[in-house]
C-alpha positions as CSV (number, residue, x, y, z in Angstrom):
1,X,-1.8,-7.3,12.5
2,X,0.7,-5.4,10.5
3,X,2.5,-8.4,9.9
4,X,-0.4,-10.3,8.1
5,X,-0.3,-7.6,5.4
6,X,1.2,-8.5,1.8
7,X,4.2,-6.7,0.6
8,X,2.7,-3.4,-1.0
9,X,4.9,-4.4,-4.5
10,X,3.4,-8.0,-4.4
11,X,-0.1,-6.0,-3.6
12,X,0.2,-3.8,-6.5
13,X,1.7,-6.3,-9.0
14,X,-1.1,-8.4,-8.5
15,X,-3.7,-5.9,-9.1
16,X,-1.9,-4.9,-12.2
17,X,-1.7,-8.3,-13.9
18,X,-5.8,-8.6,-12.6
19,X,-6.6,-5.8,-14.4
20,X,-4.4,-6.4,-17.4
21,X,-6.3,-9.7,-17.8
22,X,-9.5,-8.0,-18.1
23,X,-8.3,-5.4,-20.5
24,X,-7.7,-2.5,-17.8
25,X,-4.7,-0.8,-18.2
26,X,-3.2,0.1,-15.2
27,X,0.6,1.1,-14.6
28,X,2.6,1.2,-12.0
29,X,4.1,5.6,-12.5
30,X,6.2,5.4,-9.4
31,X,7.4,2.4,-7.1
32,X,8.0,3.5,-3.8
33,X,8.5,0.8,-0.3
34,X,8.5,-2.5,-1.4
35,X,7.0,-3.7,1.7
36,X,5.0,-1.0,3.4
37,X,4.5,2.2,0.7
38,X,1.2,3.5,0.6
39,X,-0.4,3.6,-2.5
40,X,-2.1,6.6,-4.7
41,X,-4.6,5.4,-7.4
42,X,-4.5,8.3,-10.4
43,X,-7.6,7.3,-11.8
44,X,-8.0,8.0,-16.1
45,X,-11.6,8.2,-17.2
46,X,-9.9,8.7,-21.2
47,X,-12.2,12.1,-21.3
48,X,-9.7,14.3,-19.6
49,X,-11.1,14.0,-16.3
50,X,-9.0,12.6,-13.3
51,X,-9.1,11.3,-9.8
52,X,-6.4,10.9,-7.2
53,X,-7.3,8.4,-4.6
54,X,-5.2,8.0,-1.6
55,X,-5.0,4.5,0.4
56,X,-5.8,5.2,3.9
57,X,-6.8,2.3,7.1
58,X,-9.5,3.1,9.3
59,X,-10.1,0.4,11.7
60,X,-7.3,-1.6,10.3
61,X,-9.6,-1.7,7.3
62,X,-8.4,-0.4,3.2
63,X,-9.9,2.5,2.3
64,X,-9.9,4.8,-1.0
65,X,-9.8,8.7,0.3
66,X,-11.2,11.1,-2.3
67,X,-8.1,13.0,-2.5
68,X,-8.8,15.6,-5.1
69,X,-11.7,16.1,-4.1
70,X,-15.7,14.6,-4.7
71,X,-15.3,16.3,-8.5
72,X,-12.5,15.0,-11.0
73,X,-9.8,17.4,-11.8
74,X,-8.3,17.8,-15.0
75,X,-4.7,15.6,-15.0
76,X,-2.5,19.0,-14.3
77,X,-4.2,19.2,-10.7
78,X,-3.8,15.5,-10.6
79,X,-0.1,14.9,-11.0
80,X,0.0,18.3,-9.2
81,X,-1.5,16.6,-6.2
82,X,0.9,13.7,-6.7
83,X,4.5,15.8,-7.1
84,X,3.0,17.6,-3.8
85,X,3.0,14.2,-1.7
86,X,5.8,12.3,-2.8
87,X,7.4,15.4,-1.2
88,X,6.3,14.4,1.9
89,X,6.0,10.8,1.5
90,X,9.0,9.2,-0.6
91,X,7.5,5.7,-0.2
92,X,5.0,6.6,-2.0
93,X,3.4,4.4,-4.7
94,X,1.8,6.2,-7.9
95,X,-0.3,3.7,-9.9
96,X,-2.5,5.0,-13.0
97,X,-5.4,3.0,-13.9
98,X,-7.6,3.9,-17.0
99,X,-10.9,3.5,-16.5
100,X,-13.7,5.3,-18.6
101,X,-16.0,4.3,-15.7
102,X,-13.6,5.6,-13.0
103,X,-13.3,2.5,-10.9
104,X,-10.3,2.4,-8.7
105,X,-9.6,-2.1,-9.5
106,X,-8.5,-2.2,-5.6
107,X,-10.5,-3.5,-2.9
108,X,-11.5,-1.1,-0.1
109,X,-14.4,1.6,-0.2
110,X,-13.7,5.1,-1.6
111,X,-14.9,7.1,0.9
């Protein structure tokens, strides 16, 4: 089923221009894979307060890990967070999306 997957930079790129048409900004902070990276969502509510969500699969099936935690973080512990896994993963994508309402723009459940 892997193979059936898009290209994460083709994945990303068209969430980007999605939410750009609807007035979201999102940018793409870090490229990583073009065809397989994972992506992180650094989510900006514009009041100082920050998410970092982390794609994960669970039954082949997207999902949006909490990976800072239930709370938002203030954008040091965010970009903390983010320096901290592109250590381990250097695939990694790192896509910012501002958002007073704190929606991530990418299908799949935040769990």
């Amino acid at each position: 089923m892997d193979d059936e997957r898009l290209p994460t930079e083709l994945w990303v790129m068209a969430h980007v221009r999605a939410a750009d048409a609807q007035g979201v900004p999102m940018t793409v902070m870090r490229k990583g894979d073009r065809s397989r990276g994972t992506v992180l969502l650094k989510i900006n509510q514009l009041d100082g307060r920050f998410a970092v969500l982390s794609q994960v699969r669970r039954d082949e099936r997207l999902v949006w890990s909490r990976a800072t935690g239930v709370d938002p973080v203030d954008e040091a512990a965010a970009d903390a967070y983010i320096t901290r896994q592109i250590k381990y993963d250097p695939d990694l994508w790192v896509v910012e999306v501002e958002d007073r309402q704190g929606r991530p723009w990418f299908e799949g459940k935040v769990v």
